[in-house]
N, C-alpha and C positions, 0 to 999 in steps of 0.2 A: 894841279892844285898848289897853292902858295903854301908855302911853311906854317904860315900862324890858322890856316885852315886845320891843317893837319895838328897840330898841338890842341885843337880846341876841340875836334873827334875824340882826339887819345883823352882829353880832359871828360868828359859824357861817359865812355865807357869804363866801367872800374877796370881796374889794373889786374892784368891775369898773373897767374903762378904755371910752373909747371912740375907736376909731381912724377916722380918716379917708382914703377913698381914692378914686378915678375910676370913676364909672359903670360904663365897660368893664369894668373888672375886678373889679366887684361882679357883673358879667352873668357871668363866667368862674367867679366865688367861685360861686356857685348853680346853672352848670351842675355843676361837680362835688359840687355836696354832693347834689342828685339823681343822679348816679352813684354816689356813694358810698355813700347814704343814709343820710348823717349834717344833723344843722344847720350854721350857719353857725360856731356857735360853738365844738362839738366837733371840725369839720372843723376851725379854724383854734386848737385849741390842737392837735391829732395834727401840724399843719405844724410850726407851734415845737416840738413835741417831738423829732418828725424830725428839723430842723435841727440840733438843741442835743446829740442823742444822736449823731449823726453825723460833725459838725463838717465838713458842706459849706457851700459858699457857693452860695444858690440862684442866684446871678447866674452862675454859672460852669459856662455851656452844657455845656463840653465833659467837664465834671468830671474834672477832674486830679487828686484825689483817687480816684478810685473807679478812674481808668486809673491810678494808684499802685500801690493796693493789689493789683490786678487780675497786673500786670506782676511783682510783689514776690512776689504766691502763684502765679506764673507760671514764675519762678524757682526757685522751693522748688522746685515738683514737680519740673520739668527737673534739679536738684540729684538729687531724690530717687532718679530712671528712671536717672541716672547712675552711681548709687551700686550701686544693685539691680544693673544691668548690670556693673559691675564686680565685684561682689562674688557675683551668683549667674549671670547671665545666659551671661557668658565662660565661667567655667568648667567650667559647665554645658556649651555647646557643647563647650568643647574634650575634656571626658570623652566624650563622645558622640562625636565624631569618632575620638579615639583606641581605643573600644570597635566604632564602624564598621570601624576599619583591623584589630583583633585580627580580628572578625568573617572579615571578608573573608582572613583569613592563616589561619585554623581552616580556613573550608571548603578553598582551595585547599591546605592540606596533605591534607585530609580526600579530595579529589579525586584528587591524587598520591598516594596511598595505595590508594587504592579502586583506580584506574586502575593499581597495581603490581601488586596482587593478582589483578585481570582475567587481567592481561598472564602472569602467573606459573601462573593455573589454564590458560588457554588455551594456553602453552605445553607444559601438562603432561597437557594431554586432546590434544594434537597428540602430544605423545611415546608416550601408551596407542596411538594410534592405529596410529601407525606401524609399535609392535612389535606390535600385532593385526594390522597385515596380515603382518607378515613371518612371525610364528607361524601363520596360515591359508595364508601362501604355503609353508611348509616342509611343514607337515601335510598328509596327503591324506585326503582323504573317507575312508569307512568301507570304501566298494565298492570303490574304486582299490587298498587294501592288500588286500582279500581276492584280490582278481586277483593282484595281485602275488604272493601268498602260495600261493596255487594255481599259477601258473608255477612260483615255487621249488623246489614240492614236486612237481608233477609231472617238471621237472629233475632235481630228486634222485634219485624214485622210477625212473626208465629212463636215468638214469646208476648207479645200482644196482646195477640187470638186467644190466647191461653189465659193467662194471668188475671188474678182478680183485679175488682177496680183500686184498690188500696196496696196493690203489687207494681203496679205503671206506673208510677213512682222511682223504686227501686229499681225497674227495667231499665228508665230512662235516662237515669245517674249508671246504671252500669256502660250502657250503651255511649253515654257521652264520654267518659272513660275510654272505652278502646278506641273511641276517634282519635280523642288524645292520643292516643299513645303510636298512633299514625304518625 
């Protein structure tokens, strides 16, 4: 390869560095690029990228950045369940309760109603009842008036036989009498 080939390669590829660090932590850089399975070189530009896109500081164990963000979109939501609670949650309940309370004022009218009406037909099959017995206690069977009826007429008939012409008169106003009173 000619000279100006070779400049014009080196020109296409960025220009390398080379860093220096401790043993251990080249044994650490190589266990995870075999986890990763990346090289050394792509693992450790994905670190700088990480870094740079992030804007953590790897020295900072605890990352107070990431417990920032975390606590801040921690916030939001709790903001958010608040808001929703206020604005659907409550009022929701309280329709619901208020529609419980209607509920429960329907049926107990619905009860006191039902339970007047009970009270007002059983009142009034006790009143049929009552005049059914006294119309069965007034009435007599069929056979009791025919007896009776037979008495009257037999009365009549030998109060008849008897009684003067000017008495069958008063026989037969008595006699029409107790029919009546059949």
């Amino acid at each position: 390869m000619d000279i100006s080939a070779k400049k014009k390669a080196r020109k296409k590829r960025p220009p390398e560095k080379s860093l220096r660090f401790p043993v251990a932590t080249h044994e650490k850089l190589l266990k995870l690029c075999e986890k990763l399975g990346r090289n050394q070189v792509e693992l450790f530009v994905a670190m700088v990228d990480y870094f740079y896109r992030t804007k953590k500081d790897p020295a900072d164990v605890n990352d107070e950045v990431l417990k920032n963000a975390l606590a801040k979109n921690h916030d939001t939501y709790i903001r958010f369940i608040r808001s929703q609670e206020d604005n659907l949650l409550i009022p929701m309940k309280e329709n619901m309760d208020r529609m419980i309370i209607n509920q429960r004022e329907i049926v107990r009218y619905f009860n006191e109603q039902v339970l007047n009406a009970n009270k007002s037909i059983l009142n009034g099959q006790e009143a049929q009842a009552a005049l059914l017995q006294a119309i069965s206690a007034s009435l007599d069977s069929k056979e009791k008036l025919k007896i009776k009826f037979l008495y009257i007429l037999n009365y009549y008939n030998k109060a008849l036989l008897t009684a003067a012409p000017k008495d069958r008169e008063a026989l037969l106003q008595e006699t029409r009498q107790q029919i009546n009173k059949l």
